[in-house]
N, C-alpha and C positions, 0 to 999 in steps of 0.2 A: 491423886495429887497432881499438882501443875505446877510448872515452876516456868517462871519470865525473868529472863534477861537480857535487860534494856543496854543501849550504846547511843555513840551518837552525840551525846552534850559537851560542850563547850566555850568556849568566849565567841564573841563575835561580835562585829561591831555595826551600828545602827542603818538598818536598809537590810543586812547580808542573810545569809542562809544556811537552816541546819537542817539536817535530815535525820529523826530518830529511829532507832531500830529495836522492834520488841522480838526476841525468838522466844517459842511457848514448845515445853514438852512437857512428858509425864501423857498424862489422862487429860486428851484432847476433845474425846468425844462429850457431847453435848452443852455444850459452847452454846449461847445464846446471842453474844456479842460479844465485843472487845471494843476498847477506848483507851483514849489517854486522858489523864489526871493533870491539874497543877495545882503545887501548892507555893503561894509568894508569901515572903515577909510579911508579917501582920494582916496575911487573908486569909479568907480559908481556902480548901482547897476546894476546886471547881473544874467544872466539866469542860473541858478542852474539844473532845472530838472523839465518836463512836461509830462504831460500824457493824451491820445487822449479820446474821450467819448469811443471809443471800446477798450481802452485798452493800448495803442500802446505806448511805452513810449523813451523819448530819453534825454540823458544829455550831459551837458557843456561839453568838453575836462579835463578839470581840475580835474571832479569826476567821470569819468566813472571809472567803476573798485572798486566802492569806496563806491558811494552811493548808492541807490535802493529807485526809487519813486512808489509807490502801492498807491492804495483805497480801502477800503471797502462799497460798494454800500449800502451794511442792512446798517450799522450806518453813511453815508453820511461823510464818512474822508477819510482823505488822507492823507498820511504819508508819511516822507524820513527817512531813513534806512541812516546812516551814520557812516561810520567805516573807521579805520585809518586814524584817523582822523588827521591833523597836525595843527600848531599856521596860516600857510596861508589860514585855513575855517574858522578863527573868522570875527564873522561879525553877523549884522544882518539878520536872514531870515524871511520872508515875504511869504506867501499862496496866491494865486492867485487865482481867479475862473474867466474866463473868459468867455462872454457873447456875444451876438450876437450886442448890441448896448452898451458895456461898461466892464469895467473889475472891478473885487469887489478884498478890500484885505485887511487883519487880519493887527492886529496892533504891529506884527514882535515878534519874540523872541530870544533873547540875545545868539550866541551861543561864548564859549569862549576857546582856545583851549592852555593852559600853555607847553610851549618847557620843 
């Protein structure tokens, strides 16, 4: 089992910056990747930004330039780095930990971004 718990979301107002945080325990091993999720009003949810077991990371069209998805290995987190921010990144986002037979995922946190 794996379990993520996200921090990190809250109001902000248009231009400013949030910084999300996924902590991952339980049964860590073989981990293929991790990403963040978003789900908005009336979309579906879509791929935000991922990152490879070695490192390797790549994001949506939408946020490149913008966000920065890292981990730290000692404390088992993963983070997104989001700046300039604008009211089209409100939404909920979601941590992802993907697995070879299943994918695990945090119970979202609220990010809300005031024009």
């Amino acid at each position: 089992q794996v379990q993520l718990v996200e921090s990190g979301g809250g109001l902000v107002q248009a231009g400013g910056s949030l910084r999300l945080s996924c902590t991952v325990s339980g049964s860590i091993i073989n981990i293929d990747r991790m990403g963040w999720y978003r789900q908005a009003p009336g979309k579906q949810r879509e791929l935000v930004a991922t990152i490879a077991g070695y490192g390797s990371p790549n994001y949506a069209d939408s946020v490149k330039g913008r966000f920065t998805i890292s981990r730290d290995k000692t404390k088992n987190t993963l983070y997104l780095q989001m700046n300039s921010l604008s009211p089209e990144d409100t939404a909920v986002y979601y941590c992802n930990v993907h697995k070879p037979l299943r994918d695990y995922w945090g119970q979202g946190t609220q990010v809300t971004v005031s024009s």
